[in-house]
C-alpha positions as CSV (number, residue, x, y, z in Angstrom):
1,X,282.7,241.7,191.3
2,X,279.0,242.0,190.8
3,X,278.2,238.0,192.2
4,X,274.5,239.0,192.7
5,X,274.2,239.2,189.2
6,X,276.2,235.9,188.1
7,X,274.9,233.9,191.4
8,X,271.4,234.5,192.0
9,X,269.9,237.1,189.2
10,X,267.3,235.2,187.2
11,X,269.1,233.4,183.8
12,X,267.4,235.1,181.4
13,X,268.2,238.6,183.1
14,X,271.8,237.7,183.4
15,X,272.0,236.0,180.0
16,X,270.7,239.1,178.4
17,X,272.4,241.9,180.4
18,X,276.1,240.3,179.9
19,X,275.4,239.2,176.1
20,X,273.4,242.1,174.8
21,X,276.5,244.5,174.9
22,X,278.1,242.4,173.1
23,X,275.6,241.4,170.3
24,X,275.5,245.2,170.2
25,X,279.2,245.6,169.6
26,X,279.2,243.0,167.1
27,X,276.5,244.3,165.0
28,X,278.4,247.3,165.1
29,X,281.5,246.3,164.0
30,X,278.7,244.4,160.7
31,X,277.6,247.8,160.2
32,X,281.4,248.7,160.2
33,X,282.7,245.7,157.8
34,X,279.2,246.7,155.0
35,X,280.4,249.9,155.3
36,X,284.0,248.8,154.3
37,X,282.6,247.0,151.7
38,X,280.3,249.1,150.3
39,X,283.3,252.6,149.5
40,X,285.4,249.5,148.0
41,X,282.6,247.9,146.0
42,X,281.4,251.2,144.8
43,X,285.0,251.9,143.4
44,X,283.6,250.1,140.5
45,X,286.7,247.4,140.9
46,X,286.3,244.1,141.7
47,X,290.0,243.6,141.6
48,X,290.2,245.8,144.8
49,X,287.4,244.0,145.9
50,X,289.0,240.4,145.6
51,X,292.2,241.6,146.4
52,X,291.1,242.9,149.6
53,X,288.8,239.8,149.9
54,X,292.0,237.6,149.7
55,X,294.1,239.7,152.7
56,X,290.6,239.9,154.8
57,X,292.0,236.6,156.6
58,X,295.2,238.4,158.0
59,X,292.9,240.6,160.1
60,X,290.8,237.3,161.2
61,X,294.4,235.9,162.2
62,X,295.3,239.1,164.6
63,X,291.7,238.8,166.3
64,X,293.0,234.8,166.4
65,X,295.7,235.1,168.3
66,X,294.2,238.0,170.9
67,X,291.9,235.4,171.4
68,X,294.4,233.4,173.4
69,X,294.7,235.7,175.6
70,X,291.3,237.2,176.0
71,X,289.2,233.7,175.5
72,X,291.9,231.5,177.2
73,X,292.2,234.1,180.2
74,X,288.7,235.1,180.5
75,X,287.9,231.2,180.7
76,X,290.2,230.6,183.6
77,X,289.8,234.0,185.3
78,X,286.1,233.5,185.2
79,X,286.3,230.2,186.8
80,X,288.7,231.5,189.5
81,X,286.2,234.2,190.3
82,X,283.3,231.5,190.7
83,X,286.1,230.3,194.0
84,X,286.6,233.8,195.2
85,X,290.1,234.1,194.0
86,X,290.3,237.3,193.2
87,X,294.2,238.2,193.9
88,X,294.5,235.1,191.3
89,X,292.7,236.7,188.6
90,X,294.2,240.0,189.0
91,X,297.7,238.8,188.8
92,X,296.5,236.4,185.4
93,X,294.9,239.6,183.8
94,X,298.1,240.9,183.7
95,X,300.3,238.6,182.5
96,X,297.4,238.2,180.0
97,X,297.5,241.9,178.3
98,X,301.3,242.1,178.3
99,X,301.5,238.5,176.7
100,X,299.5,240.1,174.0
101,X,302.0,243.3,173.5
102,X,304.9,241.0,173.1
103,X,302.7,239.0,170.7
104,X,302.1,241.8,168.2
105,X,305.9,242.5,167.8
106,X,306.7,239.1,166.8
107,X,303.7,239.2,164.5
108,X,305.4,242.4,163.0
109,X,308.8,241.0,162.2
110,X,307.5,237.5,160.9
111,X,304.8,239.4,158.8
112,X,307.3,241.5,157.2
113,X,310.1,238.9,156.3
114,X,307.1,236.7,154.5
115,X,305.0,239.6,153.1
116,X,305.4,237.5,149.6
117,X,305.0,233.9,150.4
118,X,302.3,234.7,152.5
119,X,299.9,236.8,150.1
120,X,301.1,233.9,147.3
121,X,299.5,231.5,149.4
122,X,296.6,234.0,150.1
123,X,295.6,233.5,146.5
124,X,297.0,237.2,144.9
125,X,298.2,237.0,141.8
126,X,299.2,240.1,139.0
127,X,295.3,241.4,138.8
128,X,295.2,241.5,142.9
129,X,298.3,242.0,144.3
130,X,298.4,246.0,144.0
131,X,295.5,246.0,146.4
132,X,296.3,242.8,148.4
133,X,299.7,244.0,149.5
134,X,299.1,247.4,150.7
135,X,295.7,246.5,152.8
136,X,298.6,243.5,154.2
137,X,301.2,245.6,155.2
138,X,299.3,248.1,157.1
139,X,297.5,245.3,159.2
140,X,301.0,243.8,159.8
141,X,302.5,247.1,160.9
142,X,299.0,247.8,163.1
143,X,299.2,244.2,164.3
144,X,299.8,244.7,168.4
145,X,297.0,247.3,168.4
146,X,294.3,244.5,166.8
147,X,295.9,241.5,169.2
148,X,295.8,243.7,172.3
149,X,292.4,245.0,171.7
150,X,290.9,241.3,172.1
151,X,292.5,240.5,175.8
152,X,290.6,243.5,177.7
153,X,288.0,243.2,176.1
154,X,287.2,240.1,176.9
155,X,288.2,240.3,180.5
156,X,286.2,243.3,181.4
157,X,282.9,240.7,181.1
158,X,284.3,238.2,183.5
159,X,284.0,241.1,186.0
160,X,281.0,241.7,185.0
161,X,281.7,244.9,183.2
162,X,280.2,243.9,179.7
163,X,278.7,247.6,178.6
164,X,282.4,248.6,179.4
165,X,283.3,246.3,177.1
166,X,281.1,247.0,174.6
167,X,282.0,250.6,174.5
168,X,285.2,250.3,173.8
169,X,284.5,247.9,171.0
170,X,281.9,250.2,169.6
171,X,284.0,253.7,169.8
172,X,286.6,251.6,167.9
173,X,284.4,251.1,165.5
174,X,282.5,254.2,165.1
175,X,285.8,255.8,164.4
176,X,286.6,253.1,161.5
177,X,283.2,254.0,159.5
178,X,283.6,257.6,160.0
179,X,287.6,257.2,158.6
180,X,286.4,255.0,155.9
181,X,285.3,257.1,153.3
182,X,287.7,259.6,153.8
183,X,290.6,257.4,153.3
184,X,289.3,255.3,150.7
185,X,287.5,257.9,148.4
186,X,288.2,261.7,149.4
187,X,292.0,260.9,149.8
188,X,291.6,257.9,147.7
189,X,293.8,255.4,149.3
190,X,291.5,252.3,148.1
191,X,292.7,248.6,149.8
192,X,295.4,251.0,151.9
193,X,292.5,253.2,153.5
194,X,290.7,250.8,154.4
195,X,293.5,249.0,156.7
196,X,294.8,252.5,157.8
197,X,291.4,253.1,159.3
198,X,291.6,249.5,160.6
199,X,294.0,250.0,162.3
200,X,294.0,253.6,164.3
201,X,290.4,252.2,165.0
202,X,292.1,249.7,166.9
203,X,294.4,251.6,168.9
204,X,291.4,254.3,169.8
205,X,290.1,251.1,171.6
206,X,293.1,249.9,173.4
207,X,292.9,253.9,174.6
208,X,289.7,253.0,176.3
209,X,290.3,250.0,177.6
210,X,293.6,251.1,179.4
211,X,292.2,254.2,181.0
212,X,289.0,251.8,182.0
213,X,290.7,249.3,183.8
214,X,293.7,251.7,185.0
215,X,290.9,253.8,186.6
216,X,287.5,251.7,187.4
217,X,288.4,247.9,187.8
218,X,288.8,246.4,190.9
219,X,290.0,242.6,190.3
220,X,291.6,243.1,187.1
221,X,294.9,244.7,186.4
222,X,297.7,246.3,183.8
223,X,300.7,246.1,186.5
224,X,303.9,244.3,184.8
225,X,304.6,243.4,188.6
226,X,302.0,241.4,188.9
227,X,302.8,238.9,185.5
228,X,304.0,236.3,187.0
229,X,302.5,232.7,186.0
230,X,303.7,229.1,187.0
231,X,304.2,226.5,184.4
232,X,300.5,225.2,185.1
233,X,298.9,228.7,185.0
234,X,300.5,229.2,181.7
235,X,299.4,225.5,180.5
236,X,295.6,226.5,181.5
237,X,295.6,229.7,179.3
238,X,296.9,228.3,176.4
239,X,294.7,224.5,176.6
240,X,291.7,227.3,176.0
241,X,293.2,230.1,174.6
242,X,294.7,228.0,171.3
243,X,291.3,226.3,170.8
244,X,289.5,229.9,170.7
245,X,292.0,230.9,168.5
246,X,291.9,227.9,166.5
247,X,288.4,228.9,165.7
248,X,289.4,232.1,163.9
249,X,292.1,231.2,162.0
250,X,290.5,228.3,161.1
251,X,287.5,230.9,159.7
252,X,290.6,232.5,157.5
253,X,291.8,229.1,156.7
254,X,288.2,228.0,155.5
255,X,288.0,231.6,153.7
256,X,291.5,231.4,152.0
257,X,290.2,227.5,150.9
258,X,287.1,228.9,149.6
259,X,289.0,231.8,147.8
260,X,291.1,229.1,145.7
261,X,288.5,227.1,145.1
262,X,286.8,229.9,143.5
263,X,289.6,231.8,141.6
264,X,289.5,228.5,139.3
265,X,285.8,230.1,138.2
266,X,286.9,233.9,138.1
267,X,287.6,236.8,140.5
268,X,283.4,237.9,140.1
269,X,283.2,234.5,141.7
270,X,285.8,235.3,144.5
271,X,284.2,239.1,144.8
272,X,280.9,237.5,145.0
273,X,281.8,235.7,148.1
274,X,283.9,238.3,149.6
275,X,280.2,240.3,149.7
276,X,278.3,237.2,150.7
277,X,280.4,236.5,154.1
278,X,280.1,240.2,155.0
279,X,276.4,239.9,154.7
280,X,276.3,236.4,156.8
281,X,277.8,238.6,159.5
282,X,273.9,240.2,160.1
283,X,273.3,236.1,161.6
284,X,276.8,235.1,162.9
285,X,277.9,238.1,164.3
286,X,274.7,238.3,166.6
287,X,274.9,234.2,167.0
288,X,278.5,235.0,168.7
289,X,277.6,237.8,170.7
290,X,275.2,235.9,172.3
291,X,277.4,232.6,172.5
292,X,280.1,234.2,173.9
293,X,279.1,237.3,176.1
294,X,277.2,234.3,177.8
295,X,280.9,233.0,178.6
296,X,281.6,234.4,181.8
297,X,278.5,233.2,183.6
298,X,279.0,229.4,182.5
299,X,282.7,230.0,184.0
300,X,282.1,231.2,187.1
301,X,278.9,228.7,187.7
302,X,281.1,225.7,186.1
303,X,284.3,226.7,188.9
304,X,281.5,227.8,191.7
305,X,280.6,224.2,191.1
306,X,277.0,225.2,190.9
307,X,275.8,222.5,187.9
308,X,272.3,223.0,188.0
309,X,272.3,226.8,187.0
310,X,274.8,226.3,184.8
311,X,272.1,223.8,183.1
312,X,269.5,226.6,182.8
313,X,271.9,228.6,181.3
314,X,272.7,225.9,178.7
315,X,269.1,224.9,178.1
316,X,268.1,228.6,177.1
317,X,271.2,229.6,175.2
318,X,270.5,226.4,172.8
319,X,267.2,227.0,172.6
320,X,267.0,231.1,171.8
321,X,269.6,231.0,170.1
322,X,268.4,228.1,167.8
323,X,265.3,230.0,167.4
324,X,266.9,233.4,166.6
325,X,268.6,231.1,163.9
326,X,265.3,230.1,161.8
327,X,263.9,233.4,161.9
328,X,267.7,235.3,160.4
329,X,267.5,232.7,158.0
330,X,263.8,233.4,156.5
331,X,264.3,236.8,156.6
332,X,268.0,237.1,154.8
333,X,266.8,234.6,152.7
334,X,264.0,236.8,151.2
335,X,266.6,240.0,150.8
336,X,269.3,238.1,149.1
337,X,269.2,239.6,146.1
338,X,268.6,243.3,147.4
339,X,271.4,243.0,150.0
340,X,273.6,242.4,147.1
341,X,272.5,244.4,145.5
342,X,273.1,247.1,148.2
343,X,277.1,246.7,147.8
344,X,277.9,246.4,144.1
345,X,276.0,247.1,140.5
346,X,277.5,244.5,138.5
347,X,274.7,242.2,137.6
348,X,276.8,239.0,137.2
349,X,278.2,239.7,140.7
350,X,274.8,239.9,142.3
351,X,273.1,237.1,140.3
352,X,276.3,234.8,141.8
353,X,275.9,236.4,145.1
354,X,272.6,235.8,145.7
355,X,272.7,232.3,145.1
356,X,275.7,231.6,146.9
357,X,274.3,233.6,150.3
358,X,270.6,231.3,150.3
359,X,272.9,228.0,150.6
360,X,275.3,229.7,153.1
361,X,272.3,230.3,155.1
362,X,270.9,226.7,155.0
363,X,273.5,225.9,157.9
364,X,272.8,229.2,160.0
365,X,270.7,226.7,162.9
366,X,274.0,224.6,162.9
367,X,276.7,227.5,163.7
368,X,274.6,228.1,166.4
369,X,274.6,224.9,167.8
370,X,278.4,224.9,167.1
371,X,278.8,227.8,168.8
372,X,277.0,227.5,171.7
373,X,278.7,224.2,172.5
374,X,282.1,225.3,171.7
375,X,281.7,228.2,174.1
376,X,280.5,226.0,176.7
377,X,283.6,223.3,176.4
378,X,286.2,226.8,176.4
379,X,284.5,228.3,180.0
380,X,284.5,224.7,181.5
381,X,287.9,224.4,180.5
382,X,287.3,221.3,178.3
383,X,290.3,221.5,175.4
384,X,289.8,218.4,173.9
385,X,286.3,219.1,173.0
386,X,286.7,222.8,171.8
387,X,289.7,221.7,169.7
388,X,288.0,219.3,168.2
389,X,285.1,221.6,167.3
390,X,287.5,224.4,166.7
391,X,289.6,222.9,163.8
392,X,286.3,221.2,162.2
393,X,283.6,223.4,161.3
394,X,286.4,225.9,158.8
395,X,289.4,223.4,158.9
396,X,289.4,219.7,158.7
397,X,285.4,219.4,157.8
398,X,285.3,221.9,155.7
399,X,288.5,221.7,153.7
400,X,287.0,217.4,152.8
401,X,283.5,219.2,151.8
402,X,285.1,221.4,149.2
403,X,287.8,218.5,148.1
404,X,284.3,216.0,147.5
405,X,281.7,218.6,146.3
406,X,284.2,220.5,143.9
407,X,285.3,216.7,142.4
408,X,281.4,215.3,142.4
409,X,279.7,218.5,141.6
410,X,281.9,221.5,140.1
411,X,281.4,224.9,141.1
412,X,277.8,224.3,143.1
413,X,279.9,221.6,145.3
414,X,282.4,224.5,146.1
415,X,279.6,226.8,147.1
416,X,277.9,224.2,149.6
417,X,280.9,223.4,151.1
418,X,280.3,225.2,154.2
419,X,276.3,224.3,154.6
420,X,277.7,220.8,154.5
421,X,280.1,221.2,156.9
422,X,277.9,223.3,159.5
423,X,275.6,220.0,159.5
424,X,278.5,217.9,160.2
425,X,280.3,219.5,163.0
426,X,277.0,220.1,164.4
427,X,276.3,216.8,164.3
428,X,279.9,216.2,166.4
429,X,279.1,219.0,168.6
430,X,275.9,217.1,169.8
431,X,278.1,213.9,170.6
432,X,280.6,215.9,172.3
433,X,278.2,217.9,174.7
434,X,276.2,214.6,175.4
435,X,279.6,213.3,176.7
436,X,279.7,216.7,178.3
437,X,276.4,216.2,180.6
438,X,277.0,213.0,181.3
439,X,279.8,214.7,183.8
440,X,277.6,217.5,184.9
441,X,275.0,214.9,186.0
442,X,274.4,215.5,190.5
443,X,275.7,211.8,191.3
444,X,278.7,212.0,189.2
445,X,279.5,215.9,189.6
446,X,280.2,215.3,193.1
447,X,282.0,212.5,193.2
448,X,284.0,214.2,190.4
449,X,284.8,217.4,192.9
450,X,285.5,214.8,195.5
451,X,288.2,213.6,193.3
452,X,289.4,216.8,192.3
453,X,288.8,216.5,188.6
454,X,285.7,219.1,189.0
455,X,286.6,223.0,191.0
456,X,285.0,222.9,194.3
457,X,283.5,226.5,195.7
458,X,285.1,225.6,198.4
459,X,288.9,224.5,197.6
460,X,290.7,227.7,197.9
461,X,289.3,228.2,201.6
């Protein structure tokens, strides 16, 4: 456990050195999903391309529920490192990567018995479903492999192993792209290449990350002996881990809203946006890295009880990251129409597209204000406040913007649906991280610890 670097390197340094690995893994896993895009889009069908659009949220809802365990344990493992628990953590890393093996089989078995009310509900219908249900199945069947991948990597970063981490993401990945145009066009597979390289992507990950912490990590562990949880431990995982997972599958919710919203105006429409959300990765992507590789340092200063770090480290995520914002949204702004350009040749497709990604990207200084504050209330272990934010910006919020806008204002309502409802679960997320520092104040923070409501440094001694 490397607490030079989460204790007293300066913020910036540590800020950078545990998020940059994974803002690198995540812009390599874009290049991965353009990549994707581009051997379907260049099929010449945009059935393939909707249909694959419309199953796109099962994969969100795997990385959804590995979040549990990688977002919800990383949060309280971090924290319990802050205190020096280290036995603690090991025995909660466990239970935390075998919880996500038995996962993945129930995933398979329910995923199987729904296959057709589930890709109904998706949005396929006779012109989709050939491509839809074939890129489903496979995820299904590859399901454990995609849920498992999300709890080491995670945990590697609350020891402080983030380039670890990263590599594992990225080899994962590398394989994907170079199995993607074999399976899609040499062998020409289409929707069911694409998933097939999904998924053995995934399990050349878990590889990694088994032999990594089998072999090099000292506070985190694989031993079934070791899973053991009490009733509170379990209740602690799951008050973050839920929330963090809320926050995907609320991102397929929002996407399978969006989709039916659209299909009303034709599947260009629906292939249109399929293209414009992998392109919106190039700002997200990088706005989570950096959110969330920051994670296990506000963990372990929030349960080291050491509040005026963890305010530095606030103050220049929000501000960096809101910065970072501006300039992705000038500069995707001004390739709109090339970037589509990039993935597909129809002209009615790219017309749509590029219009549809300049509002999306109106609301890009709001995810990351959403973001950062979300991340913040799931490492302090706040699960009111990341629920709230977790089911709003792609759930509640967004599914009232696209009820309003498509009623007031047609298809143009539909489309800046979610700009509207970035600005408003910003605005929530401000309120919520005012009530936030109102706790963290020095008067209050220590009478909090002196009541036990805040971790003390000193409480396991």
């Amino acid at each position: 456990m490397d607490d030079e670097l989460f204790v007293r390197a300066s913020v910036p340094k540590v800020y950078f050195t545990l998020s940059l690995p994974v803002v690198f893994s995540m812009l390599v896993s874009m290049v991965y999903n353009m990549v994707d895009t581009f051997f379907i889009a260049h099929t010449g069908n945009t059935d393939m391309v909707a249909g694959v659009s419309l199953a796109a949220p099962v994969v969100t809802v795997m990385i959804a529920l590995g979040d549990i365990f990688g977002l919800g344990g990383s949060s309280v493992i971090s924290r319990l490192f802050g205190r020096h628990r280290y036995d603690d953590g090991r025995r909660l890393s466990a239970c935390c990567f075998w919880g996500a093996v038995v996962v993945g089989a129930v995933v398979i078995m329910l995923g199987a018995i729904f296959h057709d009310p589930i890709l109904s509900v998706l949005g396929a219908d006779e012109r989709t479903w050939a491509y839809a249900s074939p890129f489903y199945t496979i995820i299904i069947a590859g399901s454990p492999l995609i849920i498992l991948s999300l709890t080491p990597n995670n945990l590697l970063r609350c020891e402080g192993f983030a380039v670890p981490s990263m590599i594992g993401a990225v080899g994962g990945t590398v394989v994907n792209i170079i199995l993607n145009p074999v399976l899609i066009q040499v062998l020409g597979w289409g929707a069911a290449g694409s998933a097939t390289a999904t998924v053995i992507a995934y399990g050349v990950q878990d590889l990694y990350y088994v032999w990594f912490l089998a072999r090099r990590s000292r506070n985190l562990s694989l031993d079934p002996r070791l899973a053991r949880l009490s009733a509170k431990e379990v209740g602690e995982i799951l008050i973050i881990g839920i929330p963090a997972s809320l926050t995907n599958i609320m991102q397929s919710v929002g996407l399978v809203m969006v989709n039916l919203f659209l299909l009303a105006y034709g599947t260009d429409a629906v292939a249109a946006m399929g293209i414009v959300l992998k392109i919106m990765m190039i700002a997200v992507l990088v706005l989570v890295g950096f959110a969330f590789g920051a994670q296990p340092l506000i963990g372990y200063n929030y349960g080291a009880g050491n509040f005026e770090r963890l305010g530095h480290v606030m103050r220049f995520s929000y501000g960096f990251l809101c910065l970072y914002s501006v300039v992705a949204t000038v500069v995707l702004s001004l390739l709109a129409r090339p970037l589509m350009g990039f993935f597909i040749d129809d002209e009615t497709v790219i017309v749509e597209g590029t219009g549809m990604l300049r509002v999306q990207l109106l609301s890009v200084v709001c995810v990351a204000i959403v973001m950062v504050t979300t991340c913040t209330f799931q490492s302090a272990g706040k699960a009111v406040g990341a629920l709230v934010l977790s089911i709003s910006r792609q759930g509640v919020v967004l599914a009232a913007a696209l009820w309003v806008g498509s009623r007031l204002f047609g298809y143009q309502g539909v489309i800046a649906a979610q700009a509207v409802a970035d600005l408003v679960t910003a605005v929530m997320a401000v309120v919520l991280f005012a009530t936030l520092l109102s706790d963290l104040r020095p008067g209050r923070a220590v009478a909090a610890k002196e009541d036990g409501r805040l971790p003390s440094v000193d409480s396991h001694r």
